[in-house]
C-alpha positions in Angstrom: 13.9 -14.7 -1.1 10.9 -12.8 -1.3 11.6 -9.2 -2.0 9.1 -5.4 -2.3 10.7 -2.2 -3.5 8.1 1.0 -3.3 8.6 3.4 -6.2 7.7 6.5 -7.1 7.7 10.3 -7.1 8.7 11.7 -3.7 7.5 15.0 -3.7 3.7 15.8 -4.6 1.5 19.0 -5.1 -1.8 19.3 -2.7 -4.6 18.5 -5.1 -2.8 16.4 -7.1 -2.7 12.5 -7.0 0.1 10.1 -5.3 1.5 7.2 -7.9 3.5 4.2 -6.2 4.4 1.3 -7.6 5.7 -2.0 -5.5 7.6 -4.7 -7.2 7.5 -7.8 -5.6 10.3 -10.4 -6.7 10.9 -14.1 -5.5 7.1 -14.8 -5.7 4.3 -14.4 -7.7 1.5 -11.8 -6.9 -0.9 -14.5 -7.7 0.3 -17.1 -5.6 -2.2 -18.5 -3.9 -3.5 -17.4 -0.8 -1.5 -14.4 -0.8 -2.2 -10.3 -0.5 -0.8 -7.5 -1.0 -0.9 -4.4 0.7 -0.2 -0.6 1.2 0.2 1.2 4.6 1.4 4.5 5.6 3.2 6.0 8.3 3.1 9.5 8.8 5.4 11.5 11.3 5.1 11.2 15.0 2.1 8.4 14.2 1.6 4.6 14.0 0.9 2.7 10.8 -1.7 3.3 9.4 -3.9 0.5 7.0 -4.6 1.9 3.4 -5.3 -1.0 1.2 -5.0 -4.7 0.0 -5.4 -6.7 -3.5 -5.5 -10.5 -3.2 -4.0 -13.4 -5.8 -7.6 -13.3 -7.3 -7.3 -9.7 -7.9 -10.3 -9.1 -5.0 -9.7 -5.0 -3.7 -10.2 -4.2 -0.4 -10.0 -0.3 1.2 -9.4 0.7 4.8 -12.9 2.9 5.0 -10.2 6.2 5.5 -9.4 5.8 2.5 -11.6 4.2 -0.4 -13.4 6.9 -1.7 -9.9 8.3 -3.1 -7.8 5.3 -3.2 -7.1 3.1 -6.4 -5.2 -0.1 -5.5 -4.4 -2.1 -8.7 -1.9 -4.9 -10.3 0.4 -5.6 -13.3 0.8 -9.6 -13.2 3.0 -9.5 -16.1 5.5 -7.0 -13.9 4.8 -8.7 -10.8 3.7 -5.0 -9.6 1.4 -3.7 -7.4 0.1 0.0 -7.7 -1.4 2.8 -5.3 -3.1 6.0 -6.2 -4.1 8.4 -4.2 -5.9 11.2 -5.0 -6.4 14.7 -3.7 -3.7 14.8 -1.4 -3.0 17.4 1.5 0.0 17.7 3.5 -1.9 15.1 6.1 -0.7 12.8 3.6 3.4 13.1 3.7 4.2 9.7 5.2 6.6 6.8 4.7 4.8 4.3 2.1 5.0 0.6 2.4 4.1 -2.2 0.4 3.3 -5.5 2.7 2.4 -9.2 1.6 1.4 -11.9 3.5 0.3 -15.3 4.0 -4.2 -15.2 4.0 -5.6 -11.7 4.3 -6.0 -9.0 6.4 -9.6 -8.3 7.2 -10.6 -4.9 8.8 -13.6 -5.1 11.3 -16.3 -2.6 11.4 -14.4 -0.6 9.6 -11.3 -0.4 12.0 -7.8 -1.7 10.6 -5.3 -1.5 13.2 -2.0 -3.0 11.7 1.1 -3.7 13.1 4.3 -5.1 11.9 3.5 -9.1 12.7 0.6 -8.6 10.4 2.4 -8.9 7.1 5.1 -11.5 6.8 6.8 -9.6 3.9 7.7 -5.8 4.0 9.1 -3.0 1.3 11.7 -1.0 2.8 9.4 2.2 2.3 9.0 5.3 0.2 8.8 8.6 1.8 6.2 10.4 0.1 6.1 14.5 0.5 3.0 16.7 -0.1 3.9 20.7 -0.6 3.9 22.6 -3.2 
């Protein structure tokens, strides 16, 4: 049974960067053909594409978000890592960690993601930005 558990601090200062951690258990990170992703969901809005790393280790960033974004892996922990850096408020949200089956390819920069798109879900992390 594959399994993803977000993880992390859930309050963070503006300015300051947003850690989360995904552990995935009942398959391997770098089995084949797979990805991994994040994906957000603030209040009142609809899910919102951040991020994927591949079984190669290939990074991809929704365009929103790559030029403050660090998506990264620990193979030997089965983990999968976010950063985010220089968070506002905009960015209080429910977190998620996804995998799936193939990868999910933005297109001309849009990434509209739904539930159906990833086959394997985390239960979520809310994350809070205040100080």
């Amino acid at each position: 049974q594959v399994q993803l558990q977000e993880s992390g601090p859930g309050l963070v200062q503006p300015s300051q960067t947003l850690s989360l951690t995904c552990t995935v258990s009942g398959v391997s990170i770098e089995n084949k053909d797979s990805s991994w992703a994040w994906i957000r969901q603030s209040p009142g809005k609809g899910l919102e594409y951040i991020g994927t790393i591949t079984d190669r280790g290939a990074i991809y960033y929704s365009a929103r978000f790559k030029r403050r974004t660090s998506i990264a892996r620990t193979t030997s922990q089965n983990q999968v890592t976010l950063q985010l850096s220089a968070v506002t408020p905009e960015d209080t949200a429910v977190y998620y960690c996804a995998g799936r089956e193939g990868y999910y390819i933005c297109i001309n920069d849009k990434c509209p993601v739904s539930e159906s798109d990833f086959g394997f879900w985390g239960q979520g992390t809310q994350v809070t930005v205040s100080s």
